[in-house]
C-alpha positions in Angstrom: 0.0 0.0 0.0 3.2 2.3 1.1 4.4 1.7 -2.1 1.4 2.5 -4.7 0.7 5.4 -2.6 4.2 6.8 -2.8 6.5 5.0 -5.0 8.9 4.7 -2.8 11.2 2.4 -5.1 10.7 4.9 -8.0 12.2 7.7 -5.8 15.0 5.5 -4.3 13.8 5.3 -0.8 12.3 3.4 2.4 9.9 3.7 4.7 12.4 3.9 7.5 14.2 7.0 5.7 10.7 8.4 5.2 9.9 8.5 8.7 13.6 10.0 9.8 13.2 12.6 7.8 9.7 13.5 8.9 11.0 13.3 12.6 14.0 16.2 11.0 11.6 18.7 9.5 9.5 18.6 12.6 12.1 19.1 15.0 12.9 21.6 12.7 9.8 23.7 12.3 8.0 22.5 15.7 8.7 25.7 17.3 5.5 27.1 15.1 3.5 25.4 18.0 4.5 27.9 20.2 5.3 30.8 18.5 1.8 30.8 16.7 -0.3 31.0 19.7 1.9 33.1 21.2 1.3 36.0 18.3 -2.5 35.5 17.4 -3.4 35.6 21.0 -2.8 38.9 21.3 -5.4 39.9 19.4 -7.8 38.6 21.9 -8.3 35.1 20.2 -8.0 32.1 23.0 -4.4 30.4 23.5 -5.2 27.2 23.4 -8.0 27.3 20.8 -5.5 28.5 18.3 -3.1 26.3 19.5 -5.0 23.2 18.7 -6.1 25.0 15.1 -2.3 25.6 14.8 -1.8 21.8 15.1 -4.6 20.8 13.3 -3.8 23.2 10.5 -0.5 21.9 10.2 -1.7 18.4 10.1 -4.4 18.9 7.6 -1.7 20.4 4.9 1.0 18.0 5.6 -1.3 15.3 4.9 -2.9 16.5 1.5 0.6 17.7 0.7 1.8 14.2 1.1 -1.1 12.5 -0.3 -2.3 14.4 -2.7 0.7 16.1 -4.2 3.2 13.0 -2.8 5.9 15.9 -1.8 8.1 15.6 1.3 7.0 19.1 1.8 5.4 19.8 5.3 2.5 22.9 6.2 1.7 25.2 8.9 0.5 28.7 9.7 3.6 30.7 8.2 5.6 33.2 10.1 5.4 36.8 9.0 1.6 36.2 8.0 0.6 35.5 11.8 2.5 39.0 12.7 0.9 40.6 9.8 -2.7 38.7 11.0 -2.2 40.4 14.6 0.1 43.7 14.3 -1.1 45.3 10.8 -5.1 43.7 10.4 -6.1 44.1 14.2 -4.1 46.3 16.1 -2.6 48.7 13.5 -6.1 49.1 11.0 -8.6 47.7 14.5 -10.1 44.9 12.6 -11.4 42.5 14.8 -9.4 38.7 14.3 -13.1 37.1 13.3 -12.8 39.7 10.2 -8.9 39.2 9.9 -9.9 34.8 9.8 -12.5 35.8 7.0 -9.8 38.0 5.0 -7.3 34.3 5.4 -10.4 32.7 4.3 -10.6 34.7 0.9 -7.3 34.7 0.1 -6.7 31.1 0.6 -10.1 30.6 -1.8 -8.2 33.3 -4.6 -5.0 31.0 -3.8 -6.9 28.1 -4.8 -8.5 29.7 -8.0 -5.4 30.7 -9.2 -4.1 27.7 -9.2 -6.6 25.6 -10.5 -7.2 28.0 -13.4 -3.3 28.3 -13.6 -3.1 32.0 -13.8 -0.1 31.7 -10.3 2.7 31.4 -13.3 1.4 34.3 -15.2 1.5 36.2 -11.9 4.3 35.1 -10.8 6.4 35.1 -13.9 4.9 38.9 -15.0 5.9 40.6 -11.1 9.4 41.7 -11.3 11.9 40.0 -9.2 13.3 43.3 -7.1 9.7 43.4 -5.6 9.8 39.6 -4.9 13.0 40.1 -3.1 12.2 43.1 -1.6 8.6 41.6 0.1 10.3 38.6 1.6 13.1 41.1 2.3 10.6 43.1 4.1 8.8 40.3 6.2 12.6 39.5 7.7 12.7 43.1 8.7 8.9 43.4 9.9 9.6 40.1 12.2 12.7 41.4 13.6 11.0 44.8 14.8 8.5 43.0 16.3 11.3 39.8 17.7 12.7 42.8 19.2 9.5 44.8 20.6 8.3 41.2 22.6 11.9 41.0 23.8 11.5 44.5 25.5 15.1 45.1 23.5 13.3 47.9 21.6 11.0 50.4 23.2 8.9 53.1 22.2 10.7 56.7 22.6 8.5 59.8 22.6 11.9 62.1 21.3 13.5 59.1 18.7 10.2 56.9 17.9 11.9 54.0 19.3 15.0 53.5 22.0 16.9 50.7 23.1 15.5 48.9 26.6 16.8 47.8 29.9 19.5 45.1 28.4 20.4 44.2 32.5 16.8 42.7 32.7 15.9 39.5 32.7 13.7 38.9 30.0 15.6 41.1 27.4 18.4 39.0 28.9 17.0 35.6 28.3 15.4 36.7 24.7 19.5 37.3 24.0 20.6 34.2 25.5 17.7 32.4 23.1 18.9 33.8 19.9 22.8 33.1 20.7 21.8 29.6 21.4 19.7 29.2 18.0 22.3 30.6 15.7 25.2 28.4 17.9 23.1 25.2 17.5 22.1 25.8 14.0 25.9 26.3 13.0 26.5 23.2 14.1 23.7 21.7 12.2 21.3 20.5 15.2 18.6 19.6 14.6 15.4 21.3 15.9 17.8 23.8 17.2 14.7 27.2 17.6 12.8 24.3 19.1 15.8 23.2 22.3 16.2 27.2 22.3 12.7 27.9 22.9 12.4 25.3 25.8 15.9 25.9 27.0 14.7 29.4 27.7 11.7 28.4 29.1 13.2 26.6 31.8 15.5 29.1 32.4 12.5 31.9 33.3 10.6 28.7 35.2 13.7 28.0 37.4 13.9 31.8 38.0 10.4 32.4 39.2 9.4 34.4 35.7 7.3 31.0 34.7 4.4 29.4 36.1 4.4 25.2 36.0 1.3 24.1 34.1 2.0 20.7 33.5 3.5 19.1 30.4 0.6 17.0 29.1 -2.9 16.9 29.2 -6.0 16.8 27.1 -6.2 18.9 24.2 -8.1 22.7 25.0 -11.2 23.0 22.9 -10.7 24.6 19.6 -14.6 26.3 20.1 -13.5 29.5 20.6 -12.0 30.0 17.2 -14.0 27.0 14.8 -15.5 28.6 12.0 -15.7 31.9 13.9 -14.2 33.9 10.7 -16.7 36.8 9.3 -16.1 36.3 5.9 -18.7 39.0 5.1 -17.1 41.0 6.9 -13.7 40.9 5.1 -15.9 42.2 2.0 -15.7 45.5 1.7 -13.2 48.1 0.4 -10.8 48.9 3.2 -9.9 44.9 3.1 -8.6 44.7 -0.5 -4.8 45.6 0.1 -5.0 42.8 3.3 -6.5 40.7 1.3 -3.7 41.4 -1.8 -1.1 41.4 1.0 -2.2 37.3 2.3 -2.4 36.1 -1.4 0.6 38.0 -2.4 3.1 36.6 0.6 1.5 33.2 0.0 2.2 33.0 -3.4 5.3 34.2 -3.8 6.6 32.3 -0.2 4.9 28.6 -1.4 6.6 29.1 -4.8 10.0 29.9 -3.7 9.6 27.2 -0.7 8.6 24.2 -3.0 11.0 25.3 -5.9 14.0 25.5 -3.3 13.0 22.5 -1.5 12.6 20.2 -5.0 15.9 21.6 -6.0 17.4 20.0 -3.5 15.6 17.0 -3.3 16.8 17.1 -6.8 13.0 16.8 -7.9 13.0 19.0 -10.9 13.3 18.6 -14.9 15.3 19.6 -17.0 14.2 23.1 -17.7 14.2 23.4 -13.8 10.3 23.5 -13.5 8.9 21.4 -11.0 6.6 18.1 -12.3 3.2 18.3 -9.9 3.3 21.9 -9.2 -0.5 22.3 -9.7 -1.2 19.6 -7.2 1.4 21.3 -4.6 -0.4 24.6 -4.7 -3.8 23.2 -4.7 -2.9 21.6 -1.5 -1.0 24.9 -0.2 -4.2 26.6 -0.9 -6.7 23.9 0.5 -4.5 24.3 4.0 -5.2 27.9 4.0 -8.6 27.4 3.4 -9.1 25.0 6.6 -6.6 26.9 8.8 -9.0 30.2 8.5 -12.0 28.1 9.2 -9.8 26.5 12.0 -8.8 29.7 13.4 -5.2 30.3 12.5 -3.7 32.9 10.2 -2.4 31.8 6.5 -0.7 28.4 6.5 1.9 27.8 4.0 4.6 25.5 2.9 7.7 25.5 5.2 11.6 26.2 3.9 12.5 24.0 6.5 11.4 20.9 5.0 14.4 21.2 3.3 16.3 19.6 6.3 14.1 16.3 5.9 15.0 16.5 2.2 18.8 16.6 3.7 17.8 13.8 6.1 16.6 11.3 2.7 12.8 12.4 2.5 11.6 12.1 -1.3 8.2 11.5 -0.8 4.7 12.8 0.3 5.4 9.6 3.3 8.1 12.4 5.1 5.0 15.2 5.0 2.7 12.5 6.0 5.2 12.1 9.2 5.2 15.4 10.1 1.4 15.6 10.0 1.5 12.5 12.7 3.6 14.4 15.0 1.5 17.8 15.3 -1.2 15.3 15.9 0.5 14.0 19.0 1.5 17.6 19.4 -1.9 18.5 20.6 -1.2 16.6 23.7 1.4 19.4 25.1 -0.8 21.8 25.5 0.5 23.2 29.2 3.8 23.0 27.7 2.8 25.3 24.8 0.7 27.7 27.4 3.8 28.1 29.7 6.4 29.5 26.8 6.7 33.1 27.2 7.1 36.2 24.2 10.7 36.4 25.4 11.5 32.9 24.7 10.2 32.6 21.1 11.7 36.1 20.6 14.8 34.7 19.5 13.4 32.5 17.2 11.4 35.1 15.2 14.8 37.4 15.1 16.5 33.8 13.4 14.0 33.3 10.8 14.2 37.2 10.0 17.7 36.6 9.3 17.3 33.9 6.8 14.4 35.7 5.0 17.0 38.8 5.0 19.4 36.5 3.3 17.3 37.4 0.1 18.6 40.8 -0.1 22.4 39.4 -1.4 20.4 38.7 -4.5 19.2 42.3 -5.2 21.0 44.3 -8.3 22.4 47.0 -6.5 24.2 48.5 -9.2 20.8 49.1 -10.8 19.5 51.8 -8.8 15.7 51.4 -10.8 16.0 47.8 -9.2 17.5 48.8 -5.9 15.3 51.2 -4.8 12.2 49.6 -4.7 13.6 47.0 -3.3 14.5 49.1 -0.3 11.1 50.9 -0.6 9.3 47.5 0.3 11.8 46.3 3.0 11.9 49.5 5.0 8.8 50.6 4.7 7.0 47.3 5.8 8.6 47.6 9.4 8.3 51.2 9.2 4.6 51.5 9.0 4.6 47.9 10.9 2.3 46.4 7.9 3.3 44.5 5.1 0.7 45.6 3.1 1.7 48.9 3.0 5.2 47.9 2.2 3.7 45.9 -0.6 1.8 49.1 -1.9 4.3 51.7 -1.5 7.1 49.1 -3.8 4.6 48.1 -6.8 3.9 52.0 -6.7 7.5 53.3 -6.4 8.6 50.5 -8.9 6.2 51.7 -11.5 7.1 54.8 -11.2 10.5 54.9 -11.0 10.9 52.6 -14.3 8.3 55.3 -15.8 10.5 58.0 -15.2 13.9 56.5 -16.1 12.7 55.9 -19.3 12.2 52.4 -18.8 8.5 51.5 -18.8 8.8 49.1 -21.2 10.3 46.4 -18.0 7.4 47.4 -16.7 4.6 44.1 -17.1 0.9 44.8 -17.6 0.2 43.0 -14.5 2.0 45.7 -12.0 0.8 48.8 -13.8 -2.3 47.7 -12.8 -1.8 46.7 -9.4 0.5 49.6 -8.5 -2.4 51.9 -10.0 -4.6 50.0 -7.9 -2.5 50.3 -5.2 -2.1 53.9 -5.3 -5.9 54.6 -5.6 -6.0 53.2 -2.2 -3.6 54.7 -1.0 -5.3 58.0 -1.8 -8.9 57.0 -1.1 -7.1 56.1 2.7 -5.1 58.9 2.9 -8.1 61.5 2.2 -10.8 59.8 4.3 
């Protein structure tokens, strides 16, 4: 049955390798359990509903990702999109998380019919590769800030905007300590290194007095509180388009670049470098999103860090289907995941900035009509603490830099039109 399902022998593997390298790219990307709730509850939405939706979400897109597209590519609520979810949609533009669910909702439903009606490549293809880098760029930035603001290493300042906090403290201390220990372990190539951090940390601040026990295991919170709770009607009107925009855009772009870079090293694509199956991957990248939102967690998307199970042997949908298993069993730690504090997962949202930072060595800097959106999108989006206004302000600057220098013709169809979308709203919102 393994085997028709699979093909294991086809892809030169075994069901033993399969499982090992499900057990890497969980280690790997478990620390989403605790981040996750961490972030969305503070919009008001209950801690251990959305940590059971976080589990469940993952679970739900591992398994059509493994069964459905057979790819050793595991799912979960992505990071960047939670902080977007909670810091831009709630708190920045006061949306309430039911309408912020129901905007996940429709942009995991645009997702889906974009890729069943194969319109993703033309998107994809037609939007210029400076804003690409630029948004992913920006999202490393945006989580940093906001690694930084949970730390209590960055503070508000009434005379500079911002200051630098009390670094003799204990949790700035600890948040420190957690980050130095991530990028030591993950040097050495250990895996589930953000997840020991995280817990390392955690007993650290529970030995000190700065954590309350809860117990380690018990029976999985009820999920009620955030179950189909999104207001998708809600999410329709006009001051929701850019958030929507902003979900589909990050999802596209981030699934895309995850599968591609995770297949390339699986060594999983053709000749021409495309990747065979695509369709059926981001069918089942949308499908998660769509059941995450009615779950009660932000977008869920594939994960660059199914790459170490790829390292580890995984070549089939059996390592995703693995993964799946264990946020299942996941749901059982519970108390564990209630007891982690902002200052412990701090570090690990200032680690994955770094790597999504990384894309910013790609950037042509010696083409200033490139450059500069580029830095348009990546400072702005921490700036105004919104990646849809970063997203905005570059398709807008991009299109009118190139305009101006001559050089409309690099200019595609598709982004004329969005950045003249983009600016109407900008207008309509800046006047009203």
């Amino acid at each position: 049955m393994l085997e028709k399902l699979f093909k294991l022998s086809e892809h030169n593997t075994t069901v033993r390798t399969e499982i090992l390298a499900g057990i890497t790219t969980f280690l790997t990307m478990a620390y989403i359990i605790f981040v996750n709730p961490s972030i969305l509850s503070m919009t008001g939405m209950d801690q251990g509903a959305v940590f059971v939706a976080t589990c469940l979400a993952a679970a739900f897109g591992c398994f059509i990702m493994g069964l459905y597209a057979n790819y050793p590519v595991a799912q979960a609520p992505g990071m960047g999109l939670n902080a977007f979810f909670t810091f831009t949609v709630v708190k920045g533009l006061g949306y309430s998380w039911e309408v912020a669910l129901g905007a996940v909702f429709l942009s995991g439903v645009a997702f889906l019919a974009l890729s069943l009606f194969k319109v993703r490549e033309w998107i994809v293809n037609s939007i210029p590769e400076a804003l690409r880098l630029g948004i992913g760029a920006g999202i490393g930035l945006f989580l940093g800030l906001i690694a930084l603001k949970n730390a209590g290493i960055v503070v508000d300042n009434p005379a500079t905007l911002v200051g630098l906090g009390d670094m003799t403290a204990l949790q700035p201390a600890l948040a420190v300590l957690g980050f130095i220990l991530i990028i030591a372990m993950a040097h050495r190539n250990i895996k589930g290194a953000v997840l020991y951090a995280i817990l390392a940390v955690t007993l650290i601040g529970l030995a000190l007095g700065d954590v309350q026990y809860h117990g380690l295991v018990s029976a999985p919170p009820s999920i009620a509180p955030t179950l189909l709770k999104m207001d998708i009607m809600g999410a329709m009107n006009v001051g929701m388009i850019s958030v929507i925009f902003a979900f589909l855009f990050v999802i596209l772009f981030d699934t895309s670049g995850t599968l591609i870079a995770v297949a390339d090293k699986a060594g999983m694509l053709d000749s021409q470098g495309r990747l065979p199956r695509l369709g059926k991957a981001l069918v089942s990248d949308a499908l998660s999103t769509v059941a995450g939102a009615a779950l009660g967690t932000s977008s869920t998307t594939s994960y660059i860090e199914s790459a170490s199970g790829v390292a580890a042997g995984g070549r089939t949908g059996m390592t995703a289907i693995t993964v799946g298993v264990l946020f299942l069993l996941a749901l059982f730690f519970a108390p564990l995941a209630g007891m982690v504090p902002a200052y412990a997962t701090a570090g690990a949202l200032f680690y994955v900035a770094i790597l999504m930072m990384s894309s910013l060595a790609k950037v042509k800097w010696g083409d200033l009509t490139e450059a500069a959106p580029v830095a348009v999108v990546a400072l702005m989006m921490p700036l105004s603490f919104s990646i849809a206004h970063g997203i905005e302000l570059g398709f807008v600057s991009y299109a009118a830099i190139k305009l101006l220098s001559g050089r409309a013709k690099e200019v595609s169809v598709s982004v004329w039109v969005l950045a003249a979308l983009f600016l109407a709203h900008i207008v309509f919102f800046s006047v009203h």
